[in-house]
N, C-alpha and C positions, 0 to 999 in steps of 0.2 A: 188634794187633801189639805185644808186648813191647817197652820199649828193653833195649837190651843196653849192659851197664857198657861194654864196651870204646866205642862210640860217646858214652858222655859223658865219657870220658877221653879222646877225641879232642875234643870241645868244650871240656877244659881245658885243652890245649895250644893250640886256636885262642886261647883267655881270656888266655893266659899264668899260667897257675894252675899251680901245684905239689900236687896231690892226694896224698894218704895212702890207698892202697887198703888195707882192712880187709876179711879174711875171716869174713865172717859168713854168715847163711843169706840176707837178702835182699844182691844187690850193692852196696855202701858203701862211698863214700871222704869222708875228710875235707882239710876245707880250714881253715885259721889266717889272720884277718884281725888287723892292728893298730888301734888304735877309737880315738879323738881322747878322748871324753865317756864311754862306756860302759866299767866298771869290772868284770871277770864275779867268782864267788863268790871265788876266787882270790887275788884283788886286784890282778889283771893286764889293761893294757887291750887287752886282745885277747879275740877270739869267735871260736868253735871252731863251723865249719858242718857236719853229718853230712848228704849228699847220697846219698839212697838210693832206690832203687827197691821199689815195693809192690803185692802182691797180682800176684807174677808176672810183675813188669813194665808192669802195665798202669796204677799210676800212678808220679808222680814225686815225695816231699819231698824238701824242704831244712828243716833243724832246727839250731837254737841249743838243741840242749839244756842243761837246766838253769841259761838265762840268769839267774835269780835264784830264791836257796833261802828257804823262806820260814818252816821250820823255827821259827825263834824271831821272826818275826813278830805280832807281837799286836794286828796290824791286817786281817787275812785278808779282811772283808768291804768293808773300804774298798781293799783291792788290788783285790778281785775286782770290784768298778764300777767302777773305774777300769781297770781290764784291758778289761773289756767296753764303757766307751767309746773305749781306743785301736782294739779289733778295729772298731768301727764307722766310725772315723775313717782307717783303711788301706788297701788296696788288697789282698784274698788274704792279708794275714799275720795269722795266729790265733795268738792266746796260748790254751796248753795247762798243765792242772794235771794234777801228780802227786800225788795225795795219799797213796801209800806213802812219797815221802820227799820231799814238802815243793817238789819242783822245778817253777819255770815256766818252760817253755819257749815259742821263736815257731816258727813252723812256716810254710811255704810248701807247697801242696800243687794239682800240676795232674794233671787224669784224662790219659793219653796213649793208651790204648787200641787205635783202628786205625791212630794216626797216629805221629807220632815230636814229638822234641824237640829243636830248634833249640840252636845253641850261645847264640845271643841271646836265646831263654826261660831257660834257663839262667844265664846272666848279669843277668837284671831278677831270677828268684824270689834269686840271692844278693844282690845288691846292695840287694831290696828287705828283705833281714832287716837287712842292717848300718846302713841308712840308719834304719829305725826303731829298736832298741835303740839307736842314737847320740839319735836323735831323744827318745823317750821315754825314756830313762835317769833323768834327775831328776827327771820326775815321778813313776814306779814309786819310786823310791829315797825321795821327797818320803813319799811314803804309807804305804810300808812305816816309816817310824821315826815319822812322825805322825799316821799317819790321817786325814790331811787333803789332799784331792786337789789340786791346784795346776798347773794347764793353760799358766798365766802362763809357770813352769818349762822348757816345751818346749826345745827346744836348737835353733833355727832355722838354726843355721851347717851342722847337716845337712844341710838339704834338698839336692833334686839339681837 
């Protein structure tokens, strides 16, 4: 069974969210958080979540796209092990590379299939992106200008 957009725009007024419905081919709205630690390309602390349904409805992301561009980077492989020890260290949030332009994004992603999606699923896959880009922000940032991975870094005032 499909979810259907209008049921997770009833889960954002349960949330008290202000969704941005976006007409596109899969159903997608956007949501705008203000972030304490995390800084996005911009230079604005705020993250922009794109919550969309996939493959017909039968799953569910949530996406930070293009939480950091990596464009002028000249530390790629020390991002990319350090990317791949925060995904180890997470719970469901996968950092995604773009390599047509450079963007890493995180991503939440639940199969929903014959069942549905809870306003409270929805509420953990967003809150679990904000809480790690606040979280991992200076380490990612740590590595991108030096190459040197620094876990010490972490921003612990995130946790939940």
């Amino acid at each position: 069974m499909a979810i259907p957009l209008k049921e997770l725009l009833k889960h954002c007024k349960t949330l008290d969210l202000s969704p941005e419905v976006r007409e596109d081919e899969n159903p997608t709205f956007v949501l705008y958080y203000s972030t304490d630690c995390y800084v996005n390309p911009d230079g604005e602390k705020q993250v922009g979540l794109v919550c969309q349904t996939q493959c017909n409805g039968e799953y569910l992301a949530v996406t930070a796209p293009a939480a950091f561009l990596t464009r002028d980077c000249k530390f790629k492989g020390a991002l990319f092990a350090t990317l791949a020890q925060i995904a180890l260290q997470t719970k469901y949030i996968q950092p995604t590379y773009n390599p047509e332009d450079g963007a890493v994004s995180f991503e939440a992603e639940i199969p929903v299939c014959d069942g549905t999606v809870t306003a409270r699923q929805l509420e953990v896959m967003i809150g679990s992106i904000v809480v790690q880009l606040e979280r991992y922000y200076p380490v990612i940032k740590h590595v991108m200008e030096t190459g040197k991975t620094n876990f010490d870094l972490v921003n612990e005032s995130s946790d939940e």
